[in-house]
Residue frames as qw, qx, qy, qz and C-alpha x, y, z in Angstrom:
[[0.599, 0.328, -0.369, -0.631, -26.18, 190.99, 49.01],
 [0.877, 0.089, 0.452, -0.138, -27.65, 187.33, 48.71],
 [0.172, -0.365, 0.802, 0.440, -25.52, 185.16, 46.44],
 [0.445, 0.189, 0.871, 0.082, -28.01, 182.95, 45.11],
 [0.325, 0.709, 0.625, -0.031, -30.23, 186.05, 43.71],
 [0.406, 0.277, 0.041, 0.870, -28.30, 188.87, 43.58],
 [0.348, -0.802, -0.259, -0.410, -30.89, 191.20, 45.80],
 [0.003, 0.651, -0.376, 0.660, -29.92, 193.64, 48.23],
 [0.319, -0.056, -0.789, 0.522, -29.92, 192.38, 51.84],
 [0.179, -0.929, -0.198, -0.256, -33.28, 194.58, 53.77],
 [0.166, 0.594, -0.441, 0.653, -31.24, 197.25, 55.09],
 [0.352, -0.364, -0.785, 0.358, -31.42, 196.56, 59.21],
 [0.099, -0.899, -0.364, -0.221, -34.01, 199.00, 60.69],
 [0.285, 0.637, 0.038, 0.716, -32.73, 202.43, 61.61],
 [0.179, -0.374, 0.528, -0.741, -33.97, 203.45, 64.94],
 [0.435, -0.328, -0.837, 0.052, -36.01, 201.38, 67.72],
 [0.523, -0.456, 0.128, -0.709, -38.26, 202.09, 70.48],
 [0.400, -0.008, -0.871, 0.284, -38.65, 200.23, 73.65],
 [0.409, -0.591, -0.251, -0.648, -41.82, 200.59, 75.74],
 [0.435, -0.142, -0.844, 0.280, -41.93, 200.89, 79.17],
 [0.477, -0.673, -0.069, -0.561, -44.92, 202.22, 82.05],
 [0.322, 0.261, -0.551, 0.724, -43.17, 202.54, 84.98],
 [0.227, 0.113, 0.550, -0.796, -46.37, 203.46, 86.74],
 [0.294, 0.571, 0.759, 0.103, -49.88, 203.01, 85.94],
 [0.263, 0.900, 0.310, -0.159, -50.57, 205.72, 83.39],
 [0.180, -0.798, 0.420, 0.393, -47.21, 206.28, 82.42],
 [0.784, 0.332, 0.332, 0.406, -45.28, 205.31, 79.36],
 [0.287, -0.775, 0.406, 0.389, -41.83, 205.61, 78.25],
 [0.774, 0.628, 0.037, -0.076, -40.72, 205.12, 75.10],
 [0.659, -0.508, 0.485, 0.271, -37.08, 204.52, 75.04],
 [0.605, 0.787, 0.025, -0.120, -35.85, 205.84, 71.38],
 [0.406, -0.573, 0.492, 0.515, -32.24, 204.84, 69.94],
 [0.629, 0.087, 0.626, 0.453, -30.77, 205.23, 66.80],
 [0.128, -0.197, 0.153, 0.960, -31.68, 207.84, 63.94],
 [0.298, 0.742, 0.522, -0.298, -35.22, 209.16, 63.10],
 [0.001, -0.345, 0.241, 0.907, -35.54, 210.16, 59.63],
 [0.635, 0.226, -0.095, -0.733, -37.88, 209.81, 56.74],
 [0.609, 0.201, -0.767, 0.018, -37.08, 206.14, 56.57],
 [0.407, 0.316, -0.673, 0.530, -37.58, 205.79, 60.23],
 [0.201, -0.155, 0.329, -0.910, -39.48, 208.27, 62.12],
 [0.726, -0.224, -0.425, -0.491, -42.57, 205.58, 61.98],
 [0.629, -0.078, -0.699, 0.331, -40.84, 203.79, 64.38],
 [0.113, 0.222, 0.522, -0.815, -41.21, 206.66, 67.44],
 [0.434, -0.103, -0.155, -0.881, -44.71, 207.86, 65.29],
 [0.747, -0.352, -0.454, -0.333, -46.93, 204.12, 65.91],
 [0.560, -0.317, -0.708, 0.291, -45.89, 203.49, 69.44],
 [0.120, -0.026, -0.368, 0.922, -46.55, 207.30, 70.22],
 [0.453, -0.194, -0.508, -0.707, -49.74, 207.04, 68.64],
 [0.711, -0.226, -0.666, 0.022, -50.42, 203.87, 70.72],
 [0.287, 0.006, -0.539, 0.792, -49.01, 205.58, 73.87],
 [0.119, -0.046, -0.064, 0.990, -51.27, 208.38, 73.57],
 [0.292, -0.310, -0.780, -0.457, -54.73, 207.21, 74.42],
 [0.688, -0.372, -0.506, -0.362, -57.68, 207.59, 76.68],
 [0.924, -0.170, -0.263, 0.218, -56.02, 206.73, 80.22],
 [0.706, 0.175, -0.234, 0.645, -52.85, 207.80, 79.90],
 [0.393, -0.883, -0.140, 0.216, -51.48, 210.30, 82.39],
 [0.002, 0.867, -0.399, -0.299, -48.19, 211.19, 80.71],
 [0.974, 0.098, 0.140, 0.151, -46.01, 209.84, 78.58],
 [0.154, -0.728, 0.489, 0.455, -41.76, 210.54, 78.05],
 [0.846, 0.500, -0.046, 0.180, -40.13, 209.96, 75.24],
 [0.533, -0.658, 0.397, 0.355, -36.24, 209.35, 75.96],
 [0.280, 0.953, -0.116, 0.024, -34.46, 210.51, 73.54],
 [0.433, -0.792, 0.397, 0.167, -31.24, 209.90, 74.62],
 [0.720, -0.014, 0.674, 0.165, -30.40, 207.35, 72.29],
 [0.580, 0.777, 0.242, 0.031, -31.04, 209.00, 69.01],
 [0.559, -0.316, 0.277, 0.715, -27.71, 209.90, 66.97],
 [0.082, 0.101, 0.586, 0.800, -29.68, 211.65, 64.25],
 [0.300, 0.546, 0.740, -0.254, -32.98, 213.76, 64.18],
 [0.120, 0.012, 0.454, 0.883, -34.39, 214.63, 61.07],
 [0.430, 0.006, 0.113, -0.896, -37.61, 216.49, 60.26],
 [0.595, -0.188, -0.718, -0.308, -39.69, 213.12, 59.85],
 [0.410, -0.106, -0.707, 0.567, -38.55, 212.88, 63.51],
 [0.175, 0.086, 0.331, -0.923, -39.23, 216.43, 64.70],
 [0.584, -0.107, -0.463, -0.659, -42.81, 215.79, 62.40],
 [0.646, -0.140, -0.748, 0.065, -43.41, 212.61, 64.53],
 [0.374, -0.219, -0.521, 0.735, -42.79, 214.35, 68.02],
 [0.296, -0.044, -0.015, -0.954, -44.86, 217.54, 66.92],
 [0.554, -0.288, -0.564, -0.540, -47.87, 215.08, 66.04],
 [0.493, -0.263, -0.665, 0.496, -47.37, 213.69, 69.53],
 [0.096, -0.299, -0.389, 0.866, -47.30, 216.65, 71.29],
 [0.488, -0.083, -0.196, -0.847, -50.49, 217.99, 69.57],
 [0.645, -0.463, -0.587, -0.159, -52.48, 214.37, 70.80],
 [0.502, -0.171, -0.670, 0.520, -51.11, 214.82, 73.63],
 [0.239, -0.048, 0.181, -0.953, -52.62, 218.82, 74.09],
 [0.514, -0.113, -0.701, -0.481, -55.46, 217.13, 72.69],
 [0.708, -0.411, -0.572, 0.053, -56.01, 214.32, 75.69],
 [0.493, -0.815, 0.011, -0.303, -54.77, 216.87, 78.72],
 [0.888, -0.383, 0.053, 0.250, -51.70, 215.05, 79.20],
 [0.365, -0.806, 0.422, 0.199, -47.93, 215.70, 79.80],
 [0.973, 0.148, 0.045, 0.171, -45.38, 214.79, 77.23],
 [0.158, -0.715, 0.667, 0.138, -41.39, 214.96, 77.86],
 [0.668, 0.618, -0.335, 0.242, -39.04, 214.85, 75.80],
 [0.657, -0.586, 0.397, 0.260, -35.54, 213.62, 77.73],
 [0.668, 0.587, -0.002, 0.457, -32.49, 214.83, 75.22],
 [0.494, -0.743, 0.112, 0.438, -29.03, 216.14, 76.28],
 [0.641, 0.050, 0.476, 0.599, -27.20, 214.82, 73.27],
 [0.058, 0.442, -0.260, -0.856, -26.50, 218.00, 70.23],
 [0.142, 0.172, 0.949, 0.223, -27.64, 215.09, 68.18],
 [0.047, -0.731, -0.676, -0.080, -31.53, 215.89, 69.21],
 [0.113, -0.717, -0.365, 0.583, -31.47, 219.60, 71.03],
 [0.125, -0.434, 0.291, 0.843, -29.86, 221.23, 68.16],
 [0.131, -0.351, -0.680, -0.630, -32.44, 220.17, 65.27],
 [0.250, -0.720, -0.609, 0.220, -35.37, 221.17, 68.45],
 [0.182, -0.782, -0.087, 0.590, -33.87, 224.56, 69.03],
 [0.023, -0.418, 0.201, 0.886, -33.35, 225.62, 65.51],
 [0.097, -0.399, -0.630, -0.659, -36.38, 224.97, 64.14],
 [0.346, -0.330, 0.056, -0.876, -38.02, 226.73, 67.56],
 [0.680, -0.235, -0.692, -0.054, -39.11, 223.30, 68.58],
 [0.337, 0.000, -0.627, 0.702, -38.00, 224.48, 72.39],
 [0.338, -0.052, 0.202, -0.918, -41.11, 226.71, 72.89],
 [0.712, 0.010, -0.497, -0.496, -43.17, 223.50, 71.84],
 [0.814, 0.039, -0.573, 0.087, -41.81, 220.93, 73.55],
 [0.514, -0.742, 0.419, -0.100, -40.64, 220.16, 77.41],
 [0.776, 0.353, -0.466, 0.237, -37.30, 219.03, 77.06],
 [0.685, -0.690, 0.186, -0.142, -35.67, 217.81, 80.17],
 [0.216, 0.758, -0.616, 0.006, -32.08, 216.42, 80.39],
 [0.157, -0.158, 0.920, -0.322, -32.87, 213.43, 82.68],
 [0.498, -0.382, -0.767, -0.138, -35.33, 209.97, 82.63],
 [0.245, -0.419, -0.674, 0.557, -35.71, 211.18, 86.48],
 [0.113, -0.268, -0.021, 0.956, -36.30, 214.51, 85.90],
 [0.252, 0.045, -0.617, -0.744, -38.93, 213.62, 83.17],
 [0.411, -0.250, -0.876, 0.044, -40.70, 211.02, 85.52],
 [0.015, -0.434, -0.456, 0.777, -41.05, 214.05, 87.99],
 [0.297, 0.351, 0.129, -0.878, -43.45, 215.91, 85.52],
 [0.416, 0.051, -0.764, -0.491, -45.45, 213.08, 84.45]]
């Protein structure tokens, strides 16, 4: 809290994204922290952005995330629907319980390729 006014501090943002294209036509997103309804904008405008024209696949890693909540999954579904959309390939790279377990009980697993590895993800992109 600020002495001088008494007003909350802004809270510090919640999750991040890091962009990287490893190849031409590729892009990796690089997701840490917790995707909820407070949050889940962060993965939703650089997947947007990702997911243009051009692109030949894009992963989202995943590995980082300590917390997905349905804003999240919501955010990843819209993805994966541009992505059917434009003809391209999007993986998902999640090991953690963190992400697989909100994917696999809302059925998200028949939607999504989920892949355990960045390498593994790079191969079907």
């Amino acid at each position: 809290m600020r002495e001088e006014t008494g007003v909350p501090e802004p809270a510090a943002a919640l999750a991040s994204v890091r962009v990287d294209r490893p190849s031409e036509g590729v892009v990796v997103l690089h997701v840490s922290g917790e995707l909820d309804a407070s949050s889940a904008e962060e993965l939703a405008k650089p997947l947007r952005t990702a997911l243009v024209d051009g692109v030949l696949g894009v992963v989202v890693d995943l590995d980082g995330v300590r917390f997905l909540g349905s804003a999240g999954l919501e955010a990843l579904v819209t993805g994966s629907k541009r992505a059917g959309e434009l003809g391209v390939p999007l993986v998902l790279v999640a090991a953690g319980r963190a992400v697989l377990r909100p994917i696999e009980a809302t059925g998200l697993s028949a939607v999504f390729t989920v892949v355990p590895t960045l390498d593994e993800a790079l191969t079907r992109v």
